[in-house]
N, C-alpha and C positions, 0 to 999 in steps of 0.2 A: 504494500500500500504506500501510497504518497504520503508526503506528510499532510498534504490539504486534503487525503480522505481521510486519513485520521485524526485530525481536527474535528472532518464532518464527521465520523464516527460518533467521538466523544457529543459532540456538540448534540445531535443525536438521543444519545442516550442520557444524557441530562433530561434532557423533553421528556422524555420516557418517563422517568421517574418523576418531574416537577408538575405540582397541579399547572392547569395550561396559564393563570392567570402569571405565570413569572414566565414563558415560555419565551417572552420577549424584551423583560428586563430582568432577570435573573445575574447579566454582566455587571447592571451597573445599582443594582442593588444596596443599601446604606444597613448597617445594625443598628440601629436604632431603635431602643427598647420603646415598649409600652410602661405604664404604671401598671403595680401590683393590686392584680383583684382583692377587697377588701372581702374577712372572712363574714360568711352569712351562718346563721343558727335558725335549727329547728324550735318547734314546740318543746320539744324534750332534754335542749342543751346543747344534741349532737348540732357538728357540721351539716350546713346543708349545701355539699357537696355539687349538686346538681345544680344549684343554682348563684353558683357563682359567676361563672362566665357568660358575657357578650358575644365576645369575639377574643381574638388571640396574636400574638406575635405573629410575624413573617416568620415562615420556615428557618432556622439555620440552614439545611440543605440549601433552602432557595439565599442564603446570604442574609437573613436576619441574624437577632441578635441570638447567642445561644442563651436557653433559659436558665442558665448556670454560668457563673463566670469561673467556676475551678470545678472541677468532677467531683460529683457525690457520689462515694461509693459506700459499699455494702459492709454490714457488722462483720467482724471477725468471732469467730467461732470462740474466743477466749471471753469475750468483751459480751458478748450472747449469753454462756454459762455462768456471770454474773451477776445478771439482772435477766434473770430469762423471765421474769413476769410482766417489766417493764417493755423488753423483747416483744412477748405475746398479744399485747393490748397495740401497741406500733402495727404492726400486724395485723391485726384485727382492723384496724382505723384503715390502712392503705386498703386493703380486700374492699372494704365497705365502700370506698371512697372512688374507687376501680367500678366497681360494680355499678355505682350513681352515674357516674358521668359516660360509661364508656357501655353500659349491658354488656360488657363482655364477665366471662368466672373467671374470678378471681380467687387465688386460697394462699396458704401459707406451702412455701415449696418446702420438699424434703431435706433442702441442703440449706443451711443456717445460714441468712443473709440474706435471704432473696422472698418475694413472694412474686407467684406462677401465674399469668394469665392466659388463658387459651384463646388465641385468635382464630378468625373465620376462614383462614385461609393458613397455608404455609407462606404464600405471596404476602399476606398482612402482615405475616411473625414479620418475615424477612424484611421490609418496606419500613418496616417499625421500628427495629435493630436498629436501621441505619440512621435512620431520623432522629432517635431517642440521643444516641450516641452523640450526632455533634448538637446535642440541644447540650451536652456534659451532665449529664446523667449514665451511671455504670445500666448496661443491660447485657443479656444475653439471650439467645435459642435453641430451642430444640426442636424439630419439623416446627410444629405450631401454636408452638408455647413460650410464651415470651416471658424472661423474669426481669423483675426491676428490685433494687436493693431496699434492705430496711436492715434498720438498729437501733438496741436501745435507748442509744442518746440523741435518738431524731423526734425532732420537740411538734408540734402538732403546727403551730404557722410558720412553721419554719421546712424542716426535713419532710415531714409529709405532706404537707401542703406539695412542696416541690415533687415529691414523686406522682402525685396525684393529676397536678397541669402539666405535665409533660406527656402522661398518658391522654387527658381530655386532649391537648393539643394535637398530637400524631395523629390521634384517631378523626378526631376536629377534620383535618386535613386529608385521611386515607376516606374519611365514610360519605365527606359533603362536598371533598370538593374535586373527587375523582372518579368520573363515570363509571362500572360494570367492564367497558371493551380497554380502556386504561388499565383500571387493574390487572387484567389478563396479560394485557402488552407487559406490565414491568413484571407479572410470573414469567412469562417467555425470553425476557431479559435476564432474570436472573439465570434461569436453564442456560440462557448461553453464554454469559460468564461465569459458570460453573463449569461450563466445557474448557474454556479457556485457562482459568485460575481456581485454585478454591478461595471460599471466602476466606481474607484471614484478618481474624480478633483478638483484639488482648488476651492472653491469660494470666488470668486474674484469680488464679487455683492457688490456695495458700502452703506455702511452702516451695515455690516456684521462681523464688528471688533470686539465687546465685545463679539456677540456667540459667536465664533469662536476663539477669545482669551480664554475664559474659555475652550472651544473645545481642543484645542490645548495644553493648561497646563495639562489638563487631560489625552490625546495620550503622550506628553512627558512623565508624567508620567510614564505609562505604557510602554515606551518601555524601558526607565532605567532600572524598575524594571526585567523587561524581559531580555535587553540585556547587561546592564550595560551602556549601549553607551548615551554620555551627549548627552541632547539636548539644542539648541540653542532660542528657542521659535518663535513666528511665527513672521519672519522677513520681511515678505512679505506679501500682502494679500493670505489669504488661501493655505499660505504655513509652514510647522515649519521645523526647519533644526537639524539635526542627524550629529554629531559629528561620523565621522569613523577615523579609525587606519590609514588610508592614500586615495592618490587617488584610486589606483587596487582594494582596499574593496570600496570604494565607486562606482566607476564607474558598478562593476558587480554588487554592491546591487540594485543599479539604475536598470541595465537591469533586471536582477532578479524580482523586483516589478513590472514593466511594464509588463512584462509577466505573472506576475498574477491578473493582472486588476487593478493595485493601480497605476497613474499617476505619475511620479517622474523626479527629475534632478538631478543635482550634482552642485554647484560651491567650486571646489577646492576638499578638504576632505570633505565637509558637502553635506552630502546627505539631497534633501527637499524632503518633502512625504506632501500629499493634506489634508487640516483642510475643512472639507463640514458638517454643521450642521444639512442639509438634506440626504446628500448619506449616511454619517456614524456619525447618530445622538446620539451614545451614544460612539462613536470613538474604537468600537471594531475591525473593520475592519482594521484599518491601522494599530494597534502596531501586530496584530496576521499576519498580511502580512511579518512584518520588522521581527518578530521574526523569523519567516519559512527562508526566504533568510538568516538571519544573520547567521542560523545555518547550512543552507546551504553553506555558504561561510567560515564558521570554519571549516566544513568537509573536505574543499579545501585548507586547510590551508592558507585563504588569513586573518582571524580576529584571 
């Protein structure tokens, strides 16, 4: 291929994925947050979950702002077994709060830090993943069950509230503002970048720090050498962070990788791309993802 059909490629499948309203400003896109929905109470005390929201940010994918300005991630197992009652009630509040805004089930996953929602499709899990992620919110999947993180110490307008708009948001987005023959197109998408790549995501598996630190010094590496662009080393579980030229390079490097099957976010300029000792065990995958977009985004004169 050319480099002007792989442009049009990407270009392409951006569309694919973006409801159509950014289909044609998606480039030139601003983050610019909204204000925060103030909380609403039922007759009985609880949240009323449901009726919170209006309307919602601009996609991160599409170049809003993300709903998190540093990643929320999930309890540790250690930090669980000492307040597991406090745990449980967190837990309880997300399911409930899942279940308000989005009718999808919601429950407490098996594996301590997470709780499990089943989507309508494997196409939604997947759709959702991606979306959830650069909003900087931890997720993950499995076929069509998507998990989003919880912990003790996530306070009720704060931590869950935040797990709870980022699911109304996605779905906001997958169920209103993307027709039936859409949806299908980005299932058919993802089939064929899975032909291509597998998808690769942090892991974020506890106890996973030293591979993955060596992992991850080694991809840094490699994308210096490649693009020049420092890296910041893996600040996160199963994540390492890419120093970019500004937000605009970073926010489209982010989309750019996402659409070629490499999970990603941004906080601020520093774009994070996934350290997985299994998906990309000798970390070729992700500096040859970041060098395609970087070069694609100098073409654009954005690096």
């Amino acid at each position: 291929m050319t480099p002007t059909d792989v442009h049009e490629q990407l270009d392409a499948r951006l569309k694919t994925l973006l409801p159509a309203e950014y289909h044609e400003s998606y480039e030139a896109m601003q983050p610019k947050p909204m204000g925060s929905a103030g909380m609403r109470y039922q007759m009985d005390g609880r949240v009323a979950w449901d009726a919170m929201w209006g309307s919602f940010c601009d996609l991160a994918m599409a170049g809003g702002p993300p709903h998190k300005g540093r990643l929320l991630e999930s309890g540790t197992e250690d930090a669980i077994n000492a307040d597991f009652d406090r745990y449980d009630e967190v837990v309880e509040e997300i399911c409930r709060g899942i279940k308000m805004v989005t009718r999808l089930r919601a429950y407490p996953s098996p594996t301590p830090g997470w709780v499990s929602i089943t989507c309508r499709s494997d196409a939604m899990a997947e759709w959702l993943l991606r979306a959830i992620a650069m909003e900087n919110v931890s997720v993950r999947r499995a076929g069509a069950v998507l998990e989003l993180p919880a912990a003790p110490h996530f306070r009720l307008e704060k931590e869950i509230k935040n797990v709870i708009t980022v699911i109304a948001k996605t779905c906001h987005y997958w169920v209103g503002h993307m027709p039936l023959e859409q949806q299908q197109a980005i299932g058919d998408l993802f089939q064929t970048l899975a032909a291509e790549s597998p998808l690769v995501t942090p892991d974020d598996a506890e106890g996973s720090g030293a591979t993955n630190g060596d992992l991850a010094r080694r991809i840094g590496d490699s994308i210096r050498q490649r693009t020049g662009l420092p890296c910041a080393g893996e600040t996160h579980a199963g994540w390492l962070g890419v120093e970019c030229p500004d937000v605009r390079s970073a926010v489209w490097m982010m989309r750019a990788l996402v659409a070629s099957n490499v999970l990603s976010r941004r906080e601020g300029t520093v774009l994070f791309v996934p350290v997985n000792a299994s998906l990309d065990p000798r970390g070729d995958i992700v500096p040859a993802a970041v060098t395609r977009v970087h070069e694609h985004a100098r073409a654009r004169g954005l690096c």
